[in-house]
N, C-alpha and C positions, 0 to 999 in steps of 0.2 A: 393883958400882956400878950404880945402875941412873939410864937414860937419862930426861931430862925428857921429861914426855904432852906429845905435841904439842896446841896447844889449838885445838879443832874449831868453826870460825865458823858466831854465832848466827843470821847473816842473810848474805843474797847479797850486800849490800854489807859486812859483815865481809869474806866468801872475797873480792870483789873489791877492796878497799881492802887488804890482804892481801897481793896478787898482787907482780910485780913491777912500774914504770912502766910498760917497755915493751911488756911481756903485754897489761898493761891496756886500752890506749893501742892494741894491736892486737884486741883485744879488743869495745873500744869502737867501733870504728867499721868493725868486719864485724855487729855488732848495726845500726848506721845504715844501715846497705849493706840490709839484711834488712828486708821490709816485713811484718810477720805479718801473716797476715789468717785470721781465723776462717774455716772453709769453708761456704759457703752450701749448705744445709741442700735436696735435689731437693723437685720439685713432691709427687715420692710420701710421703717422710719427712713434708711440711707436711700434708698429706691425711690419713695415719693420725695423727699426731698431733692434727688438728680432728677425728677419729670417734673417736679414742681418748677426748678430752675431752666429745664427745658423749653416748659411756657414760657415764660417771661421772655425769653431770647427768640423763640419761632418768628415772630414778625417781621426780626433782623436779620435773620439768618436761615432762610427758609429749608434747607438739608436738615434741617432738625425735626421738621416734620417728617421724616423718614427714619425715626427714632421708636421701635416698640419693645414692648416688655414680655417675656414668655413667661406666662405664671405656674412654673414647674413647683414652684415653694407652695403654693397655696396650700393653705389647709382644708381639706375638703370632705362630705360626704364621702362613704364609701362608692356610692350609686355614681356620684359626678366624678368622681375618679377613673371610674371604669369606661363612663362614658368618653371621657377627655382621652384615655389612653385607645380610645377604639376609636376616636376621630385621630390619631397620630401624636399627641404628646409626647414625647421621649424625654425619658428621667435622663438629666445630667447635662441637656442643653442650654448655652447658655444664655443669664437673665435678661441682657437687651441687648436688641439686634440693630443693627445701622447701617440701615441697603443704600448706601453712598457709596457707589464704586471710584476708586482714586487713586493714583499712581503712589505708590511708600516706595521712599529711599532703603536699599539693605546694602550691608555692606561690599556684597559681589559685586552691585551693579550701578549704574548710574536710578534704578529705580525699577518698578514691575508695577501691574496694575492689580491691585486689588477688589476684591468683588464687595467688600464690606466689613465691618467690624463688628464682632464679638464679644461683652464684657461680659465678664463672672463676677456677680456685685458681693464680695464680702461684709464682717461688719468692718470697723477700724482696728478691734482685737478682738481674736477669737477666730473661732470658723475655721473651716479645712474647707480642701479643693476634695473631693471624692474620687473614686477612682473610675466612676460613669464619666464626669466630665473633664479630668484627665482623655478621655478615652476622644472624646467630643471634641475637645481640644484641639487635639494631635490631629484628628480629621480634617476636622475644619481649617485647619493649617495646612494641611496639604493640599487643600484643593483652593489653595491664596489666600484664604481670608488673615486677617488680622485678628488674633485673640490675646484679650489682656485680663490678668485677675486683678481688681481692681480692690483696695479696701476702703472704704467712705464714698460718700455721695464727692468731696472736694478732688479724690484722683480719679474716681469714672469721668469726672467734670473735664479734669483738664487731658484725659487722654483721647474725648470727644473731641474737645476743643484742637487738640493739636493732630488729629487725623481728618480732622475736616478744612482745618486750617484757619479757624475763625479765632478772632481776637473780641472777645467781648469788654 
């Protein structure tokens, strides 16, 4: 004699509709109890990801090769720290630089010329602006450049994209 196939549900509410009340019913509200939250992706993951996208585009757009990174975040020996700040590193400067000089529209004028752009690569949530590069900021704005705090590799992307003028 052989035993009936147990029948294998199509979908997660088949298995839970399936279940018994009670399971369910405990079930259901240890899922409410549980907030998932995707995990916010570090400053560094968002960084290689905007030079990873970088590459891919250089061929087309070759201003993009004039895209670097200041590795003020790194993590480092004490010894290389010391060294890096005695070759010139400055805490609070920001993370990528973009020596494409380019006329930006403001609202005074029909436009000015810009020596370059400055992003502060945040995560997507979380992170503060400091008050070193607040300070860097302000500078570097005075003397033309363009500085934006950026959160995610997707608005660094498109605020590249739209001070260089490129439509990828």
């Amino acid at each position: 004699m052989t035993t009936p196939r147990r029948r294998h549900p199509q979908s997660i509410a088949d298995a839970v509709s399936s279940m018994p009340s009670e399971t369910r019913a405990r079930l259901v509200a240890a899922n409410r109890a549980k907030k998932v939250v995707a995990p916010v992706p570090t400053e560094h993951q968002e960084q290689v990801r905007l030079f990873s996208t970088i590459d891919c585009y250089v061929a087309r757009f070759p201003d993009l090769a004039l895209i670097a990174a200041v590795p003020n975040g790194m993590r480092t020996s004490m010894a290389t720290a010391v060294k890096a700040k005695a070759e010139g590193l400055k805490a609070g400067y920001p993370d990528i630089v973009v020596d494409v000089p380019r006329i930006v529209k403001t609202s005074e004028s029909h436009g000015r010329m810009c020596p370059g752009l400055r992003i502060e690569l945040k995560r997507i949530r979380g992170g503060h602006v400091d008050p070193e590069q607040k300070g860097w900021h302000e500078r570097l704005r005075k003397q033309g450049y363009k500085v934006e705090v950026c959160r995610g590799c997707d608005e660094a992307w498109t605020v590249i994209c739209e001070y260089l003028g490129i439509k990828p």
